[in-house]
ROSEVEX-492884 format. One record per atom (N, C-alpha, C): residue number from 1; residue in one letter; atom name; z, y, x. Coordinates in Angstrom, 3 decimals, always signed. Each point is the difference from the previous one (the first is absolute). Layout:
[NUM 'A' 'CA' [Z Y X]];
...
END
This chain:
[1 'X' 'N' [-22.982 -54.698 -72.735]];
[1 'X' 'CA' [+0.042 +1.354 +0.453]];
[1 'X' 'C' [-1.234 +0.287 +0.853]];
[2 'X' 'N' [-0.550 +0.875 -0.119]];
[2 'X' 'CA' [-0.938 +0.557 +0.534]];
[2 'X' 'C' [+0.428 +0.771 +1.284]];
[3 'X' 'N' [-1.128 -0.305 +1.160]];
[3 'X' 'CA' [+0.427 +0.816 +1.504]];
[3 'X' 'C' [-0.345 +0.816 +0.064]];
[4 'X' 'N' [+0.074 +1.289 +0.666]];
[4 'X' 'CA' [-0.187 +1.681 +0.550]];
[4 'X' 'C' [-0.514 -0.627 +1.207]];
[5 'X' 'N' [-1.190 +0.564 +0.178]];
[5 'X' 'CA' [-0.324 -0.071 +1.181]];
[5 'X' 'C' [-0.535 +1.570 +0.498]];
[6 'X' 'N' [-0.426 +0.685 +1.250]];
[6 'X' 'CA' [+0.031 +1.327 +0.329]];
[6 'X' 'C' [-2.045 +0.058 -0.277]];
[7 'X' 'N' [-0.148 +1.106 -0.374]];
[7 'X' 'CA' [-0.891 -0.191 -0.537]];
[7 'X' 'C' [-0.841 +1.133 +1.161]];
[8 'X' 'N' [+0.247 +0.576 +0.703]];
[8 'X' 'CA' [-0.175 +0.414 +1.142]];
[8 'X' 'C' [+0.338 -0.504 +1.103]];
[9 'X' 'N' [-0.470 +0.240 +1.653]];
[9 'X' 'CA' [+0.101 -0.239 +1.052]];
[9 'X' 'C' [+1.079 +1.094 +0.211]];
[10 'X' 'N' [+1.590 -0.587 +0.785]];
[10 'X' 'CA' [+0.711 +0.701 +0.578]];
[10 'X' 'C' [-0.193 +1.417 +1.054]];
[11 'X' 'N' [+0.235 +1.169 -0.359]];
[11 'X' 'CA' [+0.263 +1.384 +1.202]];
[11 'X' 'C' [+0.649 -0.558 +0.948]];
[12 'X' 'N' [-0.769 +0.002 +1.106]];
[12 'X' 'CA' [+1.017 -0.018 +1.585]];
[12 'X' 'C' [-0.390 +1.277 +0.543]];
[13 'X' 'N' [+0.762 +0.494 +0.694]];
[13 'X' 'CA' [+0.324 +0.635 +0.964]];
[13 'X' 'C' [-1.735 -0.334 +0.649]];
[14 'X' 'N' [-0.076 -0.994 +0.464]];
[14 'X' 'CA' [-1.260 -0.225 +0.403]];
[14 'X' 'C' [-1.355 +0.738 -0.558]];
[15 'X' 'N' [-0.157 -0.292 -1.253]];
[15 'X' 'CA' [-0.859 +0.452 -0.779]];
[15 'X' 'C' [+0.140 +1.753 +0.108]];
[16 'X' 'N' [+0.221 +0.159 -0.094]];
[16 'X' 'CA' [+0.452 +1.488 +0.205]];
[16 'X' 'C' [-0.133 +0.772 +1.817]];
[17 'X' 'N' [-0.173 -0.435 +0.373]];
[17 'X' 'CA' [+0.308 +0.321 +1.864]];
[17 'X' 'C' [-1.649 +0.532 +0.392]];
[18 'X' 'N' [-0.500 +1.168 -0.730]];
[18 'X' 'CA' [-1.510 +0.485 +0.116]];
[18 'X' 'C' [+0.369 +1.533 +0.623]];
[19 'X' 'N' [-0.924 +0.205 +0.901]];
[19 'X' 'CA' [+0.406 +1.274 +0.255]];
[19 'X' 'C' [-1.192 +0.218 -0.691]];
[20 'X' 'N' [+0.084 +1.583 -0.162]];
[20 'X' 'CA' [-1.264 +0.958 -1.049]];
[20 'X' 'C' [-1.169 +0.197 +0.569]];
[21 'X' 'N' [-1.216 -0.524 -0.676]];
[21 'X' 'CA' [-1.547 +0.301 +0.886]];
[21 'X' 'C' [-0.028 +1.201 +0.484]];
[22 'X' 'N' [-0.723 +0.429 +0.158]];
[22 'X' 'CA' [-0.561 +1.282 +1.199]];
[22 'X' 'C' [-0.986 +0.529 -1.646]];
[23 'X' 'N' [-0.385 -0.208 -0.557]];
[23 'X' 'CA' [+0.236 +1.037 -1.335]];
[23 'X' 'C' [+0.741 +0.220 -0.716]];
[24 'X' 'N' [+0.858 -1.114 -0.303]];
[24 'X' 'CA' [+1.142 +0.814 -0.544]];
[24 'X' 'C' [+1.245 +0.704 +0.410]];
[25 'X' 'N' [-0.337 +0.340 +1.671]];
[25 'X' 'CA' [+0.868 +1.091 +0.535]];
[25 'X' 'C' [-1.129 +1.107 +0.214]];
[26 'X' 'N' [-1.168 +0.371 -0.246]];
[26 'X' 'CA' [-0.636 +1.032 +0.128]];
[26 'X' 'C' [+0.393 +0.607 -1.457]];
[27 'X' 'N' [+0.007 -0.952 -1.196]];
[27 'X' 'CA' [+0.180 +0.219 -1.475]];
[27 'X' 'C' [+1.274 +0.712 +0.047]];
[28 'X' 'N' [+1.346 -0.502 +0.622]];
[28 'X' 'CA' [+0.879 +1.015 +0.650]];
[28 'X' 'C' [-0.027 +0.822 +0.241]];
[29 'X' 'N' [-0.770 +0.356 +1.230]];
[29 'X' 'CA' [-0.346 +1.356 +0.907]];
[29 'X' 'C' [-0.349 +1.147 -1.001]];
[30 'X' 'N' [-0.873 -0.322 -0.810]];
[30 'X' 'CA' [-0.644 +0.717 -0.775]];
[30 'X' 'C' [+0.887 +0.079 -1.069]];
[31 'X' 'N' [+1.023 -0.359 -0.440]];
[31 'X' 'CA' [+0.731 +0.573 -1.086]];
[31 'X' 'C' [+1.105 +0.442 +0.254]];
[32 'X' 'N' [+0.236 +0.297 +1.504]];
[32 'X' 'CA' [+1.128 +0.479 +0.801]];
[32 'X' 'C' [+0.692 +1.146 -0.579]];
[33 'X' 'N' [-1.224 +1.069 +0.037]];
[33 'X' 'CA' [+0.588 +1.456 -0.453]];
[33 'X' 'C' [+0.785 -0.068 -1.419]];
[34 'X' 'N' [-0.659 -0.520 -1.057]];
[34 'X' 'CA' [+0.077 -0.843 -1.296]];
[34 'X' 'C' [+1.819 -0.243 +0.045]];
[35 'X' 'N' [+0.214 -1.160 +1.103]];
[35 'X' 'CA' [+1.074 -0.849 +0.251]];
[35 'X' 'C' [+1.478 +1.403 +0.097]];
[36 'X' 'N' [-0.587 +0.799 +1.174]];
[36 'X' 'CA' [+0.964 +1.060 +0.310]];
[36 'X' 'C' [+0.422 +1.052 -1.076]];
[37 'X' 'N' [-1.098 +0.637 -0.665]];
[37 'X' 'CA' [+0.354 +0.565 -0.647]];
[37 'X' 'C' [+0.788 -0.153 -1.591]];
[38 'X' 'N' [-0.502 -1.734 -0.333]];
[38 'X' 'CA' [+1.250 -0.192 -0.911]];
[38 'X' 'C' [+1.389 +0.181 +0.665]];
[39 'X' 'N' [-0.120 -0.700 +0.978]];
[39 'X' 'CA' [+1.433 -0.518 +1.129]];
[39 'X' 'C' [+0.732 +1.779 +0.079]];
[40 'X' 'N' [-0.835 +1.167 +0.177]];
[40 'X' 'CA' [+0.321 +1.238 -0.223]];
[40 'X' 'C' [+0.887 +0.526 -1.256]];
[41 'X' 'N' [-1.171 -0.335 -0.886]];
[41 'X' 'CA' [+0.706 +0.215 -1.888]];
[41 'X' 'C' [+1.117 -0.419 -0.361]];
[42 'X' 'N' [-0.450 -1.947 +0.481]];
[42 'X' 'CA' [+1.472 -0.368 -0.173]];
[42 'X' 'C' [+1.515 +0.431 +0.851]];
[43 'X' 'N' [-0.164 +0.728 +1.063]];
[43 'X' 'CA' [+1.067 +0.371 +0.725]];
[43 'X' 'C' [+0.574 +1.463 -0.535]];
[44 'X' 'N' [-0.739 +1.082 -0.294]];
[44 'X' 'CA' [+0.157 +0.810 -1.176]];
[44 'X' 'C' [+0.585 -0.163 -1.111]];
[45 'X' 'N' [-0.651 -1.004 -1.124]];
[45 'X' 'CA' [+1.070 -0.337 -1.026]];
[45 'X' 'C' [+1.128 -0.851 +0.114]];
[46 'X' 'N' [+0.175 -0.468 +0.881]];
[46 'X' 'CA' [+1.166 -0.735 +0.792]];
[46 'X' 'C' [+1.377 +1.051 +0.845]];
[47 'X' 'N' [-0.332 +1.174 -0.217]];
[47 'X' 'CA' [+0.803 +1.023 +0.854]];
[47 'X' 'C' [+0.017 +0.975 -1.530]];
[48 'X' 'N' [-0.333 -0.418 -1.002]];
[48 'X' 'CA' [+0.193 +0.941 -1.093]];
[48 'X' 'C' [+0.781 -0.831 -1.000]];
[49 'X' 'N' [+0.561 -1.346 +0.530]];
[49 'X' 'CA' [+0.480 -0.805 -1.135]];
[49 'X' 'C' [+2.020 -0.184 -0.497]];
[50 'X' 'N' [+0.037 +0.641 +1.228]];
[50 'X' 'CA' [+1.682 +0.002 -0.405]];
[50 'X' 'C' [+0.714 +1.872 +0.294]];
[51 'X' 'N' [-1.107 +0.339 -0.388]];
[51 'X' 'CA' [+0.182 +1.674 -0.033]];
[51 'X' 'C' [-0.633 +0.821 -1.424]];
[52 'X' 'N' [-0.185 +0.927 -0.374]];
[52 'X' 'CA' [-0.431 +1.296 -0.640]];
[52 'X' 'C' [-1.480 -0.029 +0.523]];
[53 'X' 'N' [-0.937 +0.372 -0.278]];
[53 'X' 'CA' [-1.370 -0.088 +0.613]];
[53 'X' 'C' [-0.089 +1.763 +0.304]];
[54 'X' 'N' [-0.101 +0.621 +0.914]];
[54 'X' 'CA' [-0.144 +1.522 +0.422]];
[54 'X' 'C' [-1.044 -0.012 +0.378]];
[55 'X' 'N' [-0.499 +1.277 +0.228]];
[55 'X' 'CA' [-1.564 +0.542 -0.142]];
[55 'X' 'C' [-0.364 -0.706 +1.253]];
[56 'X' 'N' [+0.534 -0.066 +1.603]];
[56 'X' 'CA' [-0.403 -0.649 -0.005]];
[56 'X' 'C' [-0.408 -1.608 +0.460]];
[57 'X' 'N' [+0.572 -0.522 -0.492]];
[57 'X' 'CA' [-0.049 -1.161 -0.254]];
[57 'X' 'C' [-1.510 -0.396 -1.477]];
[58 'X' 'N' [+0.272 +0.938 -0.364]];
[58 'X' 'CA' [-1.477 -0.175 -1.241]];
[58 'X' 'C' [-0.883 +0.419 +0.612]];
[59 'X' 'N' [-0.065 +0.959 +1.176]];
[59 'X' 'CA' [-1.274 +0.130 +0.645]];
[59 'X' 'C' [-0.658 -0.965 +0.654]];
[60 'X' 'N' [+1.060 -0.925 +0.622]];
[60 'X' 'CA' [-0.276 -1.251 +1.022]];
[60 'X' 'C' [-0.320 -1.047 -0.589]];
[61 'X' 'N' [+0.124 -0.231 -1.359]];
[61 'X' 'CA' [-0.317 -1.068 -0.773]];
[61 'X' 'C' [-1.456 +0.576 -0.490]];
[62 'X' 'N' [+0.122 +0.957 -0.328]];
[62 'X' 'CA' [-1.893 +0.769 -0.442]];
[62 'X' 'C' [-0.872 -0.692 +1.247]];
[63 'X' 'N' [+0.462 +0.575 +0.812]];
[63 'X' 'CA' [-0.684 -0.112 +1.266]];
[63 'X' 'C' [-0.327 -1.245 +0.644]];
[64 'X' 'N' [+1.087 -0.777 -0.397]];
[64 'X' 'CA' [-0.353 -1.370 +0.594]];
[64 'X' 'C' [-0.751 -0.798 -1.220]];
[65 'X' 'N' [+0.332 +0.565 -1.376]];
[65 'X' 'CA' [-1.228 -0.705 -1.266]];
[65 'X' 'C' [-1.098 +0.393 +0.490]];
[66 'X' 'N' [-0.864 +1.270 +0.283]];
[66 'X' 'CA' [-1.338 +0.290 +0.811]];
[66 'X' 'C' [-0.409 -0.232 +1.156]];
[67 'X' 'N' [+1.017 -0.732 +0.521]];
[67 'X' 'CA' [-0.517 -0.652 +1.559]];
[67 'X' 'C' [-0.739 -1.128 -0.815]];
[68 'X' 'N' [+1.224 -0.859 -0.609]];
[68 'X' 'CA' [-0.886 -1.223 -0.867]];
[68 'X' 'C' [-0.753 +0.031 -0.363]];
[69 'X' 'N' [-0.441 +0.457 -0.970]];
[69 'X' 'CA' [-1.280 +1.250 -0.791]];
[69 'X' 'C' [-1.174 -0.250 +1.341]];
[70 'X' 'N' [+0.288 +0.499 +0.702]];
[70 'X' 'CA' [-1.432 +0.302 +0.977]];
[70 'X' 'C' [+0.210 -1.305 +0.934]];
[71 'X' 'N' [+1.211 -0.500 +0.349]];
[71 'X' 'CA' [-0.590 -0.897 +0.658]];
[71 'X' 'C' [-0.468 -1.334 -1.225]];
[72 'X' 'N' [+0.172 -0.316 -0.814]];
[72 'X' 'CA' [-0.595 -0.953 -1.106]];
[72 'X' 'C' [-1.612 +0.495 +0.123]];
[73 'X' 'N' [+0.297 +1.159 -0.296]];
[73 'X' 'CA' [-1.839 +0.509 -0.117]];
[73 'X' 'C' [-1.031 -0.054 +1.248]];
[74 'X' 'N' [+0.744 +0.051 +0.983]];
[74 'X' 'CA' [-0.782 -0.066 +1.406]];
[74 'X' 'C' [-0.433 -1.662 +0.337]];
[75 'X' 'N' [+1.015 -0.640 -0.408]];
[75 'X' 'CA' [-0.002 -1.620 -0.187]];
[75 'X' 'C' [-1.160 -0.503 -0.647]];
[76 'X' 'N' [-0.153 +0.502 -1.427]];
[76 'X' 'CA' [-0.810 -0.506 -0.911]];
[76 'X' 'C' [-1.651 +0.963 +0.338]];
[77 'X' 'N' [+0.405 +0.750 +0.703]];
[77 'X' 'CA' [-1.516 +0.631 +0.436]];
[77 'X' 'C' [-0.864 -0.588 +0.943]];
[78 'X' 'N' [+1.007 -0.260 +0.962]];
[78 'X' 'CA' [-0.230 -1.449 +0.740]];
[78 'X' 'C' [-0.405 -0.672 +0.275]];
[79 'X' 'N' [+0.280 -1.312 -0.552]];
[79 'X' 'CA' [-0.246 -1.171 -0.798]];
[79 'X' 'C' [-1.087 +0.127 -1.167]];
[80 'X' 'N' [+0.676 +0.995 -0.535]];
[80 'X' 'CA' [-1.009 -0.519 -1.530]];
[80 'X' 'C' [+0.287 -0.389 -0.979]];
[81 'X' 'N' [+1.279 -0.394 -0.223]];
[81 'X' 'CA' [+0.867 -0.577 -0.743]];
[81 'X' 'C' [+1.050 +0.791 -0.614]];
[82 'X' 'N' [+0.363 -0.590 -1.253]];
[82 'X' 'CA' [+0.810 +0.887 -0.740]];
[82 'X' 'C' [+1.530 -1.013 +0.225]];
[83 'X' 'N' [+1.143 +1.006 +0.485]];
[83 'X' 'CA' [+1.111 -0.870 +0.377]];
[83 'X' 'C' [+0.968 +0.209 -1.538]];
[84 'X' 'N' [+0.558 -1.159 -0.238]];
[84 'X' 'CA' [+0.944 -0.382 -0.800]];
[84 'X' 'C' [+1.316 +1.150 +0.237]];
[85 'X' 'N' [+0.659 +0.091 -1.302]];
[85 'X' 'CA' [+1.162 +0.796 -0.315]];
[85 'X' 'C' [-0.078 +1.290 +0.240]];
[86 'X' 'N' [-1.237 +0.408 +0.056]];
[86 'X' 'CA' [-0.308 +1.513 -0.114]];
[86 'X' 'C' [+0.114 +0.543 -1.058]];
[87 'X' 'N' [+0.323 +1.769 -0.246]];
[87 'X' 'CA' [-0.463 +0.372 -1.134]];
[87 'X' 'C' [-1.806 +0.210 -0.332]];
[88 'X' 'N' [-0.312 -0.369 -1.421]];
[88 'X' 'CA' [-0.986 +0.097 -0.338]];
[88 'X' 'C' [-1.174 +1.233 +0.455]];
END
């Protein structure tokens, strides 16, 4: 019979115990607005999900899709960079 042996080095708790550089909490900072205004959208279609959708409730979901909208675009103007899961 042939042995299994782990073909990787074990995850501890240890390995893991990094707090985040000081760029990648500015990389944060800067995608803050980004962060809120999904956190917005999603609280909108989350208050339209065990009801009828009324006018307005479709306004607040418009509204919070064009927060996204501009804050994605303010992001990528930015930077410089084109962010993932956007529309085209």
């Amino acid at each position: 019979m042939k042995t299994i042996g782990a073909l990787h080095s074990l995850v501890t708790a240890e390995s893991l115990d990094f707090e985040p550089t000081p760029a990648e909490l500015d990389a944060i900072d800067r995608e803050m607005p980004l962060i809120r205004a999904e956190m917005d959208l999603l609280d909108a279609e989350i208050v339209t999900i065990d009801r009828p959708v009324n006018e307005l409730d479709a306004r607040r979901v418009r509204r919070a899709r064009r927060r996204v909208l501009a804050a994605r675009r303010d992001l990528t103007n930015r930077t410089g960079t084109v962010q993932s899961g956007g529309a085209a």
